[in-house]
C-alpha positions as CSV (number, residue, x, y, z in Angstrom):
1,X,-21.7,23.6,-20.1
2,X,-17.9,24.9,-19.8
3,X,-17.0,26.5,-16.7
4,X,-13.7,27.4,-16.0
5,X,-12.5,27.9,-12.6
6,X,-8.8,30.5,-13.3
7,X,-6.3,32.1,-10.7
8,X,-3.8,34.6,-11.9
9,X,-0.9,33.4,-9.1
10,X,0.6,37.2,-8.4
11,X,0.7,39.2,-5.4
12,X,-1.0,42.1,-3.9
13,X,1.6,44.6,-5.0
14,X,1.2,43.5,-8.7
15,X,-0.9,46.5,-9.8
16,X,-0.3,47.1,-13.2
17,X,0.2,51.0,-14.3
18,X,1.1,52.5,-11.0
19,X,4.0,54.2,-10.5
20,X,4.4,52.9,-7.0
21,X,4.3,48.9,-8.3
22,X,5.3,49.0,-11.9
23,X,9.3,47.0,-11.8
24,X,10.5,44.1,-10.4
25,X,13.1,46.4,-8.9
26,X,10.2,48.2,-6.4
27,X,8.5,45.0,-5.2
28,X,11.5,43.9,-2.9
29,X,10.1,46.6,-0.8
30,X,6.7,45.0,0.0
31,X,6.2,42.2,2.2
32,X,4.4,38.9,0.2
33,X,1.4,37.9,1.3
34,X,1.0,34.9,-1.1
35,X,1.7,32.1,0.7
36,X,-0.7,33.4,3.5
37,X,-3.2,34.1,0.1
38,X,-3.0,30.9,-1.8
39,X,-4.3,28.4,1.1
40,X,-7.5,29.3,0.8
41,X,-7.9,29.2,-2.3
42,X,-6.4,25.6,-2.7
43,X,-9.0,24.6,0.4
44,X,-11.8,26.0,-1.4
45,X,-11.1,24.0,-4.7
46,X,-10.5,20.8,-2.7
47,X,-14.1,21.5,-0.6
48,X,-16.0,21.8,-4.1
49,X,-13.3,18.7,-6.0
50,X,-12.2,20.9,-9.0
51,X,-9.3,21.6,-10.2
52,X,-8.4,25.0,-11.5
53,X,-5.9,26.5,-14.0
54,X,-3.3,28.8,-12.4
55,X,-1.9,31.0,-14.4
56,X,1.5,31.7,-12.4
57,X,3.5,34.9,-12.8
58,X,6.8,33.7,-13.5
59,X,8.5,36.1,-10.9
60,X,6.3,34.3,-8.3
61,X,7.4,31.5,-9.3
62,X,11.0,31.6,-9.2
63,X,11.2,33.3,-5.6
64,X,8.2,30.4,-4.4
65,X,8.6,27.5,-6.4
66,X,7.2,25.4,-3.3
67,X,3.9,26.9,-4.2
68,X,4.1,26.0,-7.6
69,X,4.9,22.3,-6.4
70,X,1.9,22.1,-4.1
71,X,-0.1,23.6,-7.3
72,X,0.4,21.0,-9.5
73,X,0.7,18.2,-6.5
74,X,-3.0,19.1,-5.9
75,X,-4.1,18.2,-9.3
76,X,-4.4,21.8,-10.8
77,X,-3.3,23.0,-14.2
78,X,-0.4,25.4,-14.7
79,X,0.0,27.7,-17.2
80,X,2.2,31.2,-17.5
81,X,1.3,35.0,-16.9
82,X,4.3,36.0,-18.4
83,X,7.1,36.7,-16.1
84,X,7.4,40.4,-14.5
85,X,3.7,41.5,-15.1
86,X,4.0,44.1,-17.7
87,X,1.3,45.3,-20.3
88,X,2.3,43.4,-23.4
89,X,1.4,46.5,-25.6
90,X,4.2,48.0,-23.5
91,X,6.8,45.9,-24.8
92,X,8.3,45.2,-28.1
93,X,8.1,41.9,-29.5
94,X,11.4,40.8,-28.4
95,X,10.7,42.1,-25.3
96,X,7.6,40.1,-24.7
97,X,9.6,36.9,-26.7
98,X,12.2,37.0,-23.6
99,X,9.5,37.5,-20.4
100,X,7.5,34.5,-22.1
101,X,10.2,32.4,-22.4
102,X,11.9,33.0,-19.1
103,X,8.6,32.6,-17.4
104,X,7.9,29.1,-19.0
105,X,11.8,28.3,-18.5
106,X,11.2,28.6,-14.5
107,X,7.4,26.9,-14.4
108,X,9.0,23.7,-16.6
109,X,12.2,23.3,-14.6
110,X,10.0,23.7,-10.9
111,X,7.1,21.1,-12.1
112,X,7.8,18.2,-15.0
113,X,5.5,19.6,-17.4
114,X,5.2,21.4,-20.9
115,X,3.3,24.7,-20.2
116,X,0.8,25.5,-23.2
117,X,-1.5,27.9,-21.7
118,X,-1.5,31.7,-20.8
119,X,-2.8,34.5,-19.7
120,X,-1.5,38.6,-20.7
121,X,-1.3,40.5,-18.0
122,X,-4.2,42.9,-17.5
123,X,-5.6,40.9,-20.8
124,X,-2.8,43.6,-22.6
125,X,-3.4,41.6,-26.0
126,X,-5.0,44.2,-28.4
127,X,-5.8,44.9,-32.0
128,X,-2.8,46.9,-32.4
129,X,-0.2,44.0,-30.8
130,X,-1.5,40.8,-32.5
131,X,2.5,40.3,-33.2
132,X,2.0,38.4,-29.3
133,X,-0.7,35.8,-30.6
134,X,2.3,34.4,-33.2
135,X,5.2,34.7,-30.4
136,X,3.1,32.6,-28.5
137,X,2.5,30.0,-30.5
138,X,6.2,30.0,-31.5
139,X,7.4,29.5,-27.8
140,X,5.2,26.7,-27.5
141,X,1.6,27.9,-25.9
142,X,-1.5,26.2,-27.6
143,X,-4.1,27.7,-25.8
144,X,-4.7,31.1,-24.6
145,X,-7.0,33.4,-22.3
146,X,-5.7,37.2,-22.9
147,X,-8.9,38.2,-25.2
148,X,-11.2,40.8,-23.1
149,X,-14.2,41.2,-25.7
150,X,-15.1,44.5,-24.4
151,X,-13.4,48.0,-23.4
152,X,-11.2,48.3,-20.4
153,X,-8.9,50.2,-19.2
154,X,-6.0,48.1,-20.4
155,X,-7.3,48.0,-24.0
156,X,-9.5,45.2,-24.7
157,X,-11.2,44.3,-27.9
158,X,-14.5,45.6,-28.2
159,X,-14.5,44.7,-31.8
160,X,-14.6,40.9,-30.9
161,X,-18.3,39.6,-30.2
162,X,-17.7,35.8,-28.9
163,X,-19.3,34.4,-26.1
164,X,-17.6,31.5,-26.4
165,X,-14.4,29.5,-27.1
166,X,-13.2,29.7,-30.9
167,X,-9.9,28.9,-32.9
168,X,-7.9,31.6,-33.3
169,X,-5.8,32.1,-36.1
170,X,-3.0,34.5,-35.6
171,X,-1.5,36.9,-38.3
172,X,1.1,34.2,-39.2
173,X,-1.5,32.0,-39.6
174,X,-1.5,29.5,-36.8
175,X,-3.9,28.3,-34.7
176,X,-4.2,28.7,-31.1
177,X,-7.3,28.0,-28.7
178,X,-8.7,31.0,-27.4
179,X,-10.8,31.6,-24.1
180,X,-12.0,34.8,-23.9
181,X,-13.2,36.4,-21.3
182,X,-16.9,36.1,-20.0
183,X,-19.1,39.4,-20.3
184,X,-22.6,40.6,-20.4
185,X,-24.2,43.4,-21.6
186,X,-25.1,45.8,-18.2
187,X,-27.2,49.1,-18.8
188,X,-25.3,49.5,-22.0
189,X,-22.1,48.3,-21.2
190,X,-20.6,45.1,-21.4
191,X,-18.6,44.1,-18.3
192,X,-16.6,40.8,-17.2
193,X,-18.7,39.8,-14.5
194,X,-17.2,36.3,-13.8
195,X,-13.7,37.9,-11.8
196,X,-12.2,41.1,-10.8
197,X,-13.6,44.1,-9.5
198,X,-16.4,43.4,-11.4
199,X,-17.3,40.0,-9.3
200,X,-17.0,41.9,-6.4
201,X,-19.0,44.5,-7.1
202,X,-22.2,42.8,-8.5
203,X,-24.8,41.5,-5.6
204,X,-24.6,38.4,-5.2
205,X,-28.1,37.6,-6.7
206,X,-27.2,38.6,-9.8
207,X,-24.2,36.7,-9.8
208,X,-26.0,33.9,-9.7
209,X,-27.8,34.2,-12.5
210,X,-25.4,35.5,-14.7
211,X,-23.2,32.2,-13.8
212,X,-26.7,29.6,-13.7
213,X,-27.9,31.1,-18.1
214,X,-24.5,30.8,-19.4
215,X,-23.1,27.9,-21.4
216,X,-19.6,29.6,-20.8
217,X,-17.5,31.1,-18.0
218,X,-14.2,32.1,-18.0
219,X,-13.7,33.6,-14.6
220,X,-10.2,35.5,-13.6
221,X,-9.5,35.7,-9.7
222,X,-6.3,36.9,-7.9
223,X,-5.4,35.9,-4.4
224,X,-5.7,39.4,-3.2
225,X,-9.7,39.3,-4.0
226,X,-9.7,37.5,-1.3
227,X,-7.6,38.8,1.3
228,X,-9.3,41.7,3.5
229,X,-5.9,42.4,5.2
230,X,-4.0,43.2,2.6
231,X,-1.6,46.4,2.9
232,X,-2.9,49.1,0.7
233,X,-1.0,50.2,-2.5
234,X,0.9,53.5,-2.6
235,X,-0.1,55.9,-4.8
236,X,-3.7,55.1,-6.0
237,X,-6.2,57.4,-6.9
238,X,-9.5,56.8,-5.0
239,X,-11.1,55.0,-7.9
240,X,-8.5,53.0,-8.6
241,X,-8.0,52.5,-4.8
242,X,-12.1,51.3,-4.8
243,X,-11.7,49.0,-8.0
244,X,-9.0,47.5,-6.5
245,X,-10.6,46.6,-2.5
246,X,-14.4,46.9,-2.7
247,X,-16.0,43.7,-2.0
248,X,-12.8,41.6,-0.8
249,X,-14.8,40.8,2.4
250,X,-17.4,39.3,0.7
251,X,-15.3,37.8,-2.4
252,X,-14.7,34.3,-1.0
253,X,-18.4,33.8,-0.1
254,X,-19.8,34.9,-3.3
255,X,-17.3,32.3,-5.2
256,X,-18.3,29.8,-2.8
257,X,-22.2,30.5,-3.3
258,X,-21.4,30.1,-7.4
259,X,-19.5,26.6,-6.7
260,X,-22.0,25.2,-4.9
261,X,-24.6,26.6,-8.0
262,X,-22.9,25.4,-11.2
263,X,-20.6,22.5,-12.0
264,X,-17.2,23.8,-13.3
265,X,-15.0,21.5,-15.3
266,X,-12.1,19.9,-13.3
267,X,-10.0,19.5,-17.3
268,X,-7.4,22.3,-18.4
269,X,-8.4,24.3,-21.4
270,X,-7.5,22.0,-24.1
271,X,-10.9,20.2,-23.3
272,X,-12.7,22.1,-25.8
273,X,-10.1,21.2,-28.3
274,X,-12.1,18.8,-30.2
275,X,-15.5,20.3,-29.6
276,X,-17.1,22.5,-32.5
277,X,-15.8,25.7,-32.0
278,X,-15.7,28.3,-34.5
279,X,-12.5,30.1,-36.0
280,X,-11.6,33.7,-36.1
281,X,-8.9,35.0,-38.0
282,X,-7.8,37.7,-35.5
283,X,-6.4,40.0,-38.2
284,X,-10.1,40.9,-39.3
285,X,-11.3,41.6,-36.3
286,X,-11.9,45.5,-35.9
């Protein structure tokens, strides 16, 4: 079995689409809570011995690059979630070319590594901006986690039915690893249960054995699903306001429950690379 354990390293304020939160420019006005946010999460991973992948915003990293350090001292795989967390369908292709690269420029000069892996914000990636699947693999990133198989308010691709890890070959025609996210299909629906809202939504029993009959989890967490004290965000509507804080009290104890339940793999995402995967050519895909 292939369970990934996955942080997106951003902080509270990083709410994509809001008016209150949506530039680099506004965030200045909010006080971090990430430092206070990521100790726990680092404690829990050392209590259960695996190492995760973070996928750090690049704006995080450049104002914290201490956090970064301790990251990677820990044994934990970095990779990039771009640099000012906007929706890649937002942004023209040279617009996305220069966040990528400037995010990878400031992970690569904090830590000695190459950075190969990454994460869209808000899994932005969709059938009408597979341009980003070739810029990536241009700039370097060899394996990739942006594809939400289902609808969502930030696109997704419904059109994709994998349940698993596959090759993906992008319109130029190279090849990237893909790990999409995990769903199920829920009274008709198919949702990501293994992060998010979603994770803290579902009762905990469920949880449990969504995560014990799969063969493959991809879970997304944030800091912020964990952190009950958290100042709320100006200018949310009240279901966006209950997407984004239901379940935060109970977040870490559910994630602790599925630790102690399934074995997660301590290797970053390229250990699938020689496994037999299949191969999608992502232009095709509806």
């Amino acid at each position: 079995m292939f369970k990934y354990l996955t942080f997106d390293l951003e902080d509270w304020f990083h709410i994509l689409d809001n008016p209150k939160t949506a530039n680099p420019e506004q965030w200045i006005e909010f006080p971090s809570r990430i430092e206070i946010t990521l100790e726990p999460i680092l404690k829990l991973c050392d209590r259960y011995d695996i190492k995760a992948t973070f996928f750090c915003l690049g704006w995080i990293a450049e104002k914290y690059p201490h956090l970064i350090k301790r990251i990677y001292e820990k044994g934990h795989h970095i990779g990039t979630h771009g640099y000012a967390h906007q929706l890649v369908y937002k942004q023209t292709p040279e617009e996305f070319r220069e966040d990528l690269r400037k995010s990878i420029d400031i992970l690569e000069s904090i830590v000695d590594i190459s950075v190969k892996a990454y994460r869209a914000p808000g899994f932005s990636i969709t059938s009408k901006n597979l341009w980003a699947f070739d810029i990536l693999y241009e700039e370097g990133i060899r394996y990739d986690s942006s594809i939400f198989p289902a609808l969502r308010s930030h696109g997704g691709m419904p059109g994709l039915k994998v349940q698993m890890p596959f090759k993906l070959v992008t319109p130029m025609g190279f090849e990237l690893h893909e790990y999409p996210l995990s769903v199920v299909k829920l009274f008709g629906f198919y949702i990501p249960y293994s992060g998010g809202g979603y994770f803290r939504l579902l009762p905990r029993q469920l949880l449990a054995i969504l995560f014990k009959n799969s063969e493959y989890q991809m879970t997304y967490f944030h800091p912020r699903d964990f952190d009950a004290k958290q100042p709320l965000i100006p200018g949310m509507t009240a279901f966006r306001r209950f997407k984004s804080y239901y379940g935060i009290r109970r977040c870490e104890g559910n994630l602790e429950f599925i630790l102690k339940q399934n074995k997660f793999c301590s290797s970053p995402l390229h250990a699938l690379a020689g496994s037999k995967i299949g191969i999608v050519k992502i232009s095709e895909v509806e």
